[in-house]
ROLOBA-380492 format. One record per atom (N, C-alpha, C, O, CB): x, y, z; atom name. Coordinates in steps of 0.1 Angstrom, whole numbers. Glycine has a CB too. Layout:
N
     px     py     pz  gulo
      X      Y      Z    CA
...
This chain:
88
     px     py     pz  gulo
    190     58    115     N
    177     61    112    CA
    171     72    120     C
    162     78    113     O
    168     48    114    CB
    173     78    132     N
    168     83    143    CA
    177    100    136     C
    171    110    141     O
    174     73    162    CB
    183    102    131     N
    191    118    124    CA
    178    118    107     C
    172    128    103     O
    217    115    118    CB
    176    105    101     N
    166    110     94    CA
    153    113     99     C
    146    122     94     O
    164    102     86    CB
    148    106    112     N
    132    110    115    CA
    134    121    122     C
    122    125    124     O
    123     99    124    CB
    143    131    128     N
    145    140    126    CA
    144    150    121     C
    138    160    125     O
    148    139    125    CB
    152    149    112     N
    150    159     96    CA
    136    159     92     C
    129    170     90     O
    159    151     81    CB
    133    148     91     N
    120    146     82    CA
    113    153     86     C
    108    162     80     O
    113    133     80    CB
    110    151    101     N
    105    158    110    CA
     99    170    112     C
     88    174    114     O
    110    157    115    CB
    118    178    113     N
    115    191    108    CA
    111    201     96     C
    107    213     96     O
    122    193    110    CB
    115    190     86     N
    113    192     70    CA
     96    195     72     C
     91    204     65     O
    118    176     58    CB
     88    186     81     N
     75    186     75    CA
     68    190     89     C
     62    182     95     O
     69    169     66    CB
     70    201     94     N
     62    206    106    CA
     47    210    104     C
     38    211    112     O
     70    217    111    CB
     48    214     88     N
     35    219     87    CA
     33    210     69     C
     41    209     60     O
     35    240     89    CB
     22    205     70     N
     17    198     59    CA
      6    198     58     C
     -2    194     67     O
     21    188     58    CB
      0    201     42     N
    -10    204     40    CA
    -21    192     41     C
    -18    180     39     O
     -8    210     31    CB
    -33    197     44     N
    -44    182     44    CA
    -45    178     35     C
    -50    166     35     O
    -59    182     48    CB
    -41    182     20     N
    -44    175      9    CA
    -37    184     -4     C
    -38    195     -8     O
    -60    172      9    CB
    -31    172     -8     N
    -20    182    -25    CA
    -11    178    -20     C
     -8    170    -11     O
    -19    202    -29    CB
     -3    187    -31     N
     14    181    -31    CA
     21    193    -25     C
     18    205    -25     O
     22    177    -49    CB
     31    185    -20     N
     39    199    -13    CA
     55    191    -15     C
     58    179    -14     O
     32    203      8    CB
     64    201    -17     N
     76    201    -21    CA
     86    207     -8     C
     81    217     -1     O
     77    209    -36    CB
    101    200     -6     N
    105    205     12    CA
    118    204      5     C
    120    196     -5     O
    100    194     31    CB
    126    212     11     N
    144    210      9    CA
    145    212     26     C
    139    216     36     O
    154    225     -2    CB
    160    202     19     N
    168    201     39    CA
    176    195     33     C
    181    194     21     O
    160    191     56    CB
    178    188     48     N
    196    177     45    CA
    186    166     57     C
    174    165     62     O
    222    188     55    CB
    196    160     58     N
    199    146     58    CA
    216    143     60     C
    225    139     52     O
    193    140     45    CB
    218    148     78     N
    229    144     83    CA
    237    158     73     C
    229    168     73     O
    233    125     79    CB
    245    160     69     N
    249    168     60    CA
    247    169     49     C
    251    178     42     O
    259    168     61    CB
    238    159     43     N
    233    159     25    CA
    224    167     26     C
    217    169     37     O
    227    144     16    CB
    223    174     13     N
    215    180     11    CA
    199    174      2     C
    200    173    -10     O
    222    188      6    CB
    186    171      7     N
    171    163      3    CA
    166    171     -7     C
    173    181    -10     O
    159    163     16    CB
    157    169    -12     N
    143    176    -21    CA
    135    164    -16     C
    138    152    -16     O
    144    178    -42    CB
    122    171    -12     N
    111    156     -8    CA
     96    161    -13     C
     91    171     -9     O
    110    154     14    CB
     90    155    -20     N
     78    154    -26    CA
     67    150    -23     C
     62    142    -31     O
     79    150    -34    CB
     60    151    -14     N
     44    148    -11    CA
     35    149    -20     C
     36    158    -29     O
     39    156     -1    CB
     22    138    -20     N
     11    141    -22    CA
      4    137    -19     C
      0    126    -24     O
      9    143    -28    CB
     -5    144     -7     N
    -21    135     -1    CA
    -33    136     -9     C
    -38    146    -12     O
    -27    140     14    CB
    -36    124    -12     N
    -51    125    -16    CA
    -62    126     -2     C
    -59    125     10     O
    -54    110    -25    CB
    -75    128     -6     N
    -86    128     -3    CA
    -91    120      4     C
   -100    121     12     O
    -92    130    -10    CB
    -84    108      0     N
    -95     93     12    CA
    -78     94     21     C
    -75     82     25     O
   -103     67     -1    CB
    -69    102     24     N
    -58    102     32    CA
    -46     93     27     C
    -36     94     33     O
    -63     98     45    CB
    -47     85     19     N
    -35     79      9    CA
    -25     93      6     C
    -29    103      0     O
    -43     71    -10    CB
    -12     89     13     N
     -1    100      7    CA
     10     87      0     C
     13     76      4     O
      8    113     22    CB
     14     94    -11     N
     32     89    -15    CA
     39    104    -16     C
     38    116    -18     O
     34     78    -33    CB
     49     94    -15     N
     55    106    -10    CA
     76    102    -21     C
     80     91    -25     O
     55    105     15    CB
     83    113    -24     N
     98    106    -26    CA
    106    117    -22     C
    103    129    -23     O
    102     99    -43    CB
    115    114    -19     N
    127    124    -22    CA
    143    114    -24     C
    145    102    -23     O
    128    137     -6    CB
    153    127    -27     N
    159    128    -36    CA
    174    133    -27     C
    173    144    -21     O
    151    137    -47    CB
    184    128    -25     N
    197    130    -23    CA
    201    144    -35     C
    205    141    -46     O
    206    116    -25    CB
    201    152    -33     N
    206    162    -45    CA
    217    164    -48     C
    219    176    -52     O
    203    174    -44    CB
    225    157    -48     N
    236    155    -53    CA
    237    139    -63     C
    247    136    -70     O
    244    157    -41    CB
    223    130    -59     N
    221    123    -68    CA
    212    118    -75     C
    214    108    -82     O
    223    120    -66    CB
    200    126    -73     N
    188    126    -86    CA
    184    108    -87     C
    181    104    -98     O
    196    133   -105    CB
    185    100    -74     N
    180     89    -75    CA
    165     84    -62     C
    168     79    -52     O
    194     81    -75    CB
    153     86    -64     N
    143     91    -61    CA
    138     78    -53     C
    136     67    -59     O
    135     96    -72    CB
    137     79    -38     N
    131     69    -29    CA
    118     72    -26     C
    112     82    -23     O
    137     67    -17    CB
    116     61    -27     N
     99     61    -29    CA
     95     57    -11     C
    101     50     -3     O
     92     45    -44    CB
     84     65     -9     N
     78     67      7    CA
     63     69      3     C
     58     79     -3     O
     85     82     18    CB
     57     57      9     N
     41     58      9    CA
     32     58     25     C
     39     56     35     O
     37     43      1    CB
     24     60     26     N
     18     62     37    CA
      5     65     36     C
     -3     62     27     O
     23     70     43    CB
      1     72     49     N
    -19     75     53    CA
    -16     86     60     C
     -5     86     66     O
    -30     63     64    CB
    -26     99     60     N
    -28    105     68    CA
    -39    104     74     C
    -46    106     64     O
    -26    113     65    CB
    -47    101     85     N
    -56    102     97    CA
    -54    107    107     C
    -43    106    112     O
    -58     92    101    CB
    -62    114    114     N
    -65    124    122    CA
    -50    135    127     C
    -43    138    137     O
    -73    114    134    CB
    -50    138    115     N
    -36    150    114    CA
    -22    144    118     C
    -14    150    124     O
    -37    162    126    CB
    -19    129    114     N
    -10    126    117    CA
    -10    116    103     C
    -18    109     98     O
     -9    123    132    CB
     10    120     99     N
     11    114     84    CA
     22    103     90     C
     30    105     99     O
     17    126     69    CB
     20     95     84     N
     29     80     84    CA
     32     74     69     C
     26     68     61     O
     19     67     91    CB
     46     78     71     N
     52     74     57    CA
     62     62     60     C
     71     62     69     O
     59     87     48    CB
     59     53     50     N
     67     36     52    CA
     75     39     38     C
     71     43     27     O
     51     16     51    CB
     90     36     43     N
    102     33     33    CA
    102     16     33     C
     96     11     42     O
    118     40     39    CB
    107     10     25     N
    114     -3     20    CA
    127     -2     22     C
    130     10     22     O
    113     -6      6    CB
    135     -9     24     N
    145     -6     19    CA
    152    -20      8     C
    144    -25      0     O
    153     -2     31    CB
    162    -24      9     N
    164    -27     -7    CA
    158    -40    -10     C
    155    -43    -22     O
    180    -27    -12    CB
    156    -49      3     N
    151    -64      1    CA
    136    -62      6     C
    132    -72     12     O
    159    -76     10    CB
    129    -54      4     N
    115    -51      3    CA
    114    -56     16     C
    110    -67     18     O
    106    -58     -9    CB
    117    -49     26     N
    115    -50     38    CA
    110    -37     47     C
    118    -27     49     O
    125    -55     41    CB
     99    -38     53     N
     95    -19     58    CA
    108    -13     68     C
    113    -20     76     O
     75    -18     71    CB
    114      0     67     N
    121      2     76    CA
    108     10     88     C
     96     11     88     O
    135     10     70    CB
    120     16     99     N
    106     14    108    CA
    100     33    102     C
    108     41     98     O
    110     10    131    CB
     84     35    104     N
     83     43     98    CA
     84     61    105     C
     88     66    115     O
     71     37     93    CB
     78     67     94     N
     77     80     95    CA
     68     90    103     C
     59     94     96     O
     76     84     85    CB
     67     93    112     N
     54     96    121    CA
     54    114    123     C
     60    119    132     O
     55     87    137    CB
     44    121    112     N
     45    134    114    CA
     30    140    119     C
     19    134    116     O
     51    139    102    CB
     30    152    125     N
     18    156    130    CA
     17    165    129     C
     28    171    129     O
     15    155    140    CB
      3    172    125     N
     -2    185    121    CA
     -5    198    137     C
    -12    197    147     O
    -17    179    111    CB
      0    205    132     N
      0    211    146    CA
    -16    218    146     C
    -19    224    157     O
     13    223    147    CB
C-alpha cells in the first residue's frame, strides 16, 4: 500500500480546487490513468485505471482546507487505509 501512496502522491502534487483533472504514472512498474473531480461543497470521486487493463477503481473522498482524502474499498467493501494529498 505505502509504493501506491506514493505514486499517488506524486501523481497529484498539484490539484486543482475544483473540476476534473486527468494524471498518468505507474504504480510499482504498471503503468495508471487517474481521473479526478472536485466539486464545490469539496466532494471529490475520483478512479483510475491499470492501462494495460481498462478496469476502473473507484476512489471517493473530500477536499478541506487544501488537503484531498480519497477512500478506496477494496473487494469486501472494506475502506483500505486512505489517500492524503496536499495543495501546496
Amino acid at each position: 500500500m505505502k509504493p501506491t501512496l506514493y505514486i499517488l502522491t506524486l501523481l497529484l502534487l498539484s490539484f486543482n480546487a475544483f473540476g476534473q483533472a486527468s494524471y498518468s504514472g505507474f504504480i510499482d512498474q504498471y503503468p495508471i490513468e487517474l481521473v479526478t473531480n472536485i466539486y464545490s461543497d469539496g466532494v471529490a470521486s475520483a478512479f483510475y485505471a491499470y492501462s494495460n487493463y481498462d478496469e476502473p477503481i473507484v476512489i471517493n473522498g473530500e477536499l478541506k482546507q487544501g488537503k484531498l482524502t480519497l477512500n478506496e474499498k477494496d473487494s469486501n467493501d472494506q475502506n483500505l487505509p486512505p489517500f492524503h494529498l496536499f495543495k501546496k
